[in-house]
C-alpha positions in Angstrom: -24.1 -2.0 -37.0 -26.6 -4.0 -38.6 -28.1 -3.4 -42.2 -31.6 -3.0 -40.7 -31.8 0.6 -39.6 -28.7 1.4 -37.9 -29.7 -1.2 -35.3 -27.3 -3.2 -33.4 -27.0 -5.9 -32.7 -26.1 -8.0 -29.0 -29.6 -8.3 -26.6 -27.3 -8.7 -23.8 -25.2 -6.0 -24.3 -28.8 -3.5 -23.8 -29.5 -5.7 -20.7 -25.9 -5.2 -19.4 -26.8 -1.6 -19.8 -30.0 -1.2 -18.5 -28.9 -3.2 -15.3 -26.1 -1.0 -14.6 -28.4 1.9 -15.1 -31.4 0.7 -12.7 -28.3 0.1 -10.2 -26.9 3.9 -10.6 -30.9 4.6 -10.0 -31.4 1.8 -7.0 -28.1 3.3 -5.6 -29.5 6.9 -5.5 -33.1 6.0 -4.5 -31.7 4.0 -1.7 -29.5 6.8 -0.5 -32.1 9.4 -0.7 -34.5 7.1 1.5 -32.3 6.2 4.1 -30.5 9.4 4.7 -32.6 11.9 2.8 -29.9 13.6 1.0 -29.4 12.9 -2.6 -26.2 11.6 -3.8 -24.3 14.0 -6.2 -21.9 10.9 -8.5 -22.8 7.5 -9.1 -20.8 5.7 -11.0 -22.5 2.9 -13.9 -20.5 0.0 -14.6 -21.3 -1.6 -17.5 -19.7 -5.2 -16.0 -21.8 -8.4 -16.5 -19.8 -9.3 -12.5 -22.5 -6.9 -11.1 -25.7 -8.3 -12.1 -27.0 -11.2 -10.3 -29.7 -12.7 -12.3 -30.7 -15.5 -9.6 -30.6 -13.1 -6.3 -33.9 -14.9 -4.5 -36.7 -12.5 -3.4 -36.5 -11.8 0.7 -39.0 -13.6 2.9 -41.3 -11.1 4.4 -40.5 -10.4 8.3 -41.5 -7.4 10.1 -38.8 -6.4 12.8 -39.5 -4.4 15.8 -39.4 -0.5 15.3 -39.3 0.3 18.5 -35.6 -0.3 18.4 -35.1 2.3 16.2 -34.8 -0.3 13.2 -36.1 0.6 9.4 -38.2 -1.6 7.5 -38.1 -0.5 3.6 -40.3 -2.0 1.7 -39.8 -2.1 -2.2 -43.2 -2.8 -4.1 -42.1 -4.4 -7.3 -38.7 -5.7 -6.3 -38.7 -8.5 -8.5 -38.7 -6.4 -11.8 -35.4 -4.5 -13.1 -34.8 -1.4 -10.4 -35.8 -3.5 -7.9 -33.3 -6.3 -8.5 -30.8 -3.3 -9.0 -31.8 -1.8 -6.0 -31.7 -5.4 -4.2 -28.6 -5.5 -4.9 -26.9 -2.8 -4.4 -28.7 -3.6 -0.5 -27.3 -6.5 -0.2 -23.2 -4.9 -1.1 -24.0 -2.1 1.2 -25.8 -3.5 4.2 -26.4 -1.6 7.5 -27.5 -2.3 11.0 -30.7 -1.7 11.8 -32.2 -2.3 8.4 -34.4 -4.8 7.1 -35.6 -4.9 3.3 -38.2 -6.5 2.3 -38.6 -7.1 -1.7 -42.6 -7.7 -2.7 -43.2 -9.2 -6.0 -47.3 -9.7 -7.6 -47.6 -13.2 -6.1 -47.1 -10.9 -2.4 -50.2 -9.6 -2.6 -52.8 -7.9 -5.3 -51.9 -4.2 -4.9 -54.8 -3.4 -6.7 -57.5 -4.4 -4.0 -57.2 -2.4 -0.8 -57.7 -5.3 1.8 -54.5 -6.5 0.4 -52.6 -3.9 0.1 -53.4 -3.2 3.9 -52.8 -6.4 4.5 -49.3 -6.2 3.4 -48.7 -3.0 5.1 -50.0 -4.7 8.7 -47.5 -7.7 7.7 -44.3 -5.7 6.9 -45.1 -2.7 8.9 -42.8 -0.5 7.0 -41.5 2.8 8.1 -40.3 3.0 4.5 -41.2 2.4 1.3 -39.3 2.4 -2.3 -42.7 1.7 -4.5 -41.9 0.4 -8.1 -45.1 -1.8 -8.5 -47.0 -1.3 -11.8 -49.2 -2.8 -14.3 -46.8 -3.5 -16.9 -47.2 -5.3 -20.2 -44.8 -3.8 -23.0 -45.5 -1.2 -25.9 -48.2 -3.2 -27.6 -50.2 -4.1 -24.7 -49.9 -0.6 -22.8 -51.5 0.6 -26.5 -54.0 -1.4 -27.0 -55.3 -1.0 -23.1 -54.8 2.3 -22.3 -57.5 3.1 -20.5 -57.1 -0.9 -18.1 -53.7 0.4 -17.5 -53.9 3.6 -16.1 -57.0 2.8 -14.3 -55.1 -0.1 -12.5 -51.7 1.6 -12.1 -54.2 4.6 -10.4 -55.5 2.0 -8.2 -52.2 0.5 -6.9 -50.9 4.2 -6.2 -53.8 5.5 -4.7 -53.5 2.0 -2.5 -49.8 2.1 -1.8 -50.0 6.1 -1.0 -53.3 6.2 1.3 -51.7 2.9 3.5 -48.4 4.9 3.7 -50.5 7.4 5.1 -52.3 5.1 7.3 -49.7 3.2 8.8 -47.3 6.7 9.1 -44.8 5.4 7.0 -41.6 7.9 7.6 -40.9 8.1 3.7 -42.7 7.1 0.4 -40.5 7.3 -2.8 -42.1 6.4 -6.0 -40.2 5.6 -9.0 -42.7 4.3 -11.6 -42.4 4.0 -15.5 -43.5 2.0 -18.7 -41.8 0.4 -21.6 -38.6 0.9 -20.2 
């Protein structure tokens, strides 16, 4: 402990932390998608081994479902559950899957011709949607009312093309100054 307020100390020790706890979360969202059963233990590891820091973003492909393949599609899989849930893919892969990780410079999900645009891309039967308007404590209170109206926006988007393009599942995980 730290003379400043019972703080303490070690940045990457929190970082460690949060990682192994977006994977616990990236390993039960991915679970629940796939086979739509929730999964009753998952163990967090606090190791610094299971954190890949420099895991590149997936190209987007769209694969055939007429062959009974899934395409999940994870809107904001660049920030920290979507890394986690990246990978925790990628160290339990299955046949017939393709994932497909979307970052800002994908697409605006703000504007609907985008947002459709992606959709008729990727032409996802699933989708893990983490995207959001983020900017930290300070900026998420001093523009309240530019960040809800925008994180409305890319819900409303993501939700009414899940619609359109009968996507099988829609699992939204969104939060702020995590």
């Amino acid at each position: 402990m730290s003379g400043s307020g019972g703080r303490t100390s070690g940045n990457s020790n929190n970082t460690v932390i949060l990682a192994a706890l977006a994977a616990a979360v990236a390993s039960s969202i991915a679970t629940l998608l796939i086979t739509g059963r929730r999964r009753d233990h998952v163990e967090i590891s606090s190791s610094k081994d299971n954190v890949d820091e420099t895991a590149p973003l997936a190209k987007i492909t769209s694969t055939s479902k007429e062959d009974g393949s899934s395409i999940v599609m994870v809107t904001g899989g660049s920030g920290l559950v979507g890394k986690a849930i990246e990978n925790f893919v990628n160290e339990n892969s299955r046949e017939n899957e393709s994932w497909v990780y979307l970052s800002s410079k994908d697409g605006d999900l703000r504007d609907r011709k985008s947002t459709e645009a992606i959709f008729e891309r990727v032409k996802p039967t699933h989708v893990i949607h983490l995207a959001a308007k983020v900017g930290g404590l300070f900026a998420n209170m001093s523009q309240k009312v530019e960040f809800y109206r925008e994180n409305v926006l890319i819900n409303d988007n993501v939700m009414e093309c899940c619609r359109i393009y009968k996507v099988k599942k829609l699992v939204s995980f969104l939060s702020t100054c995590i």
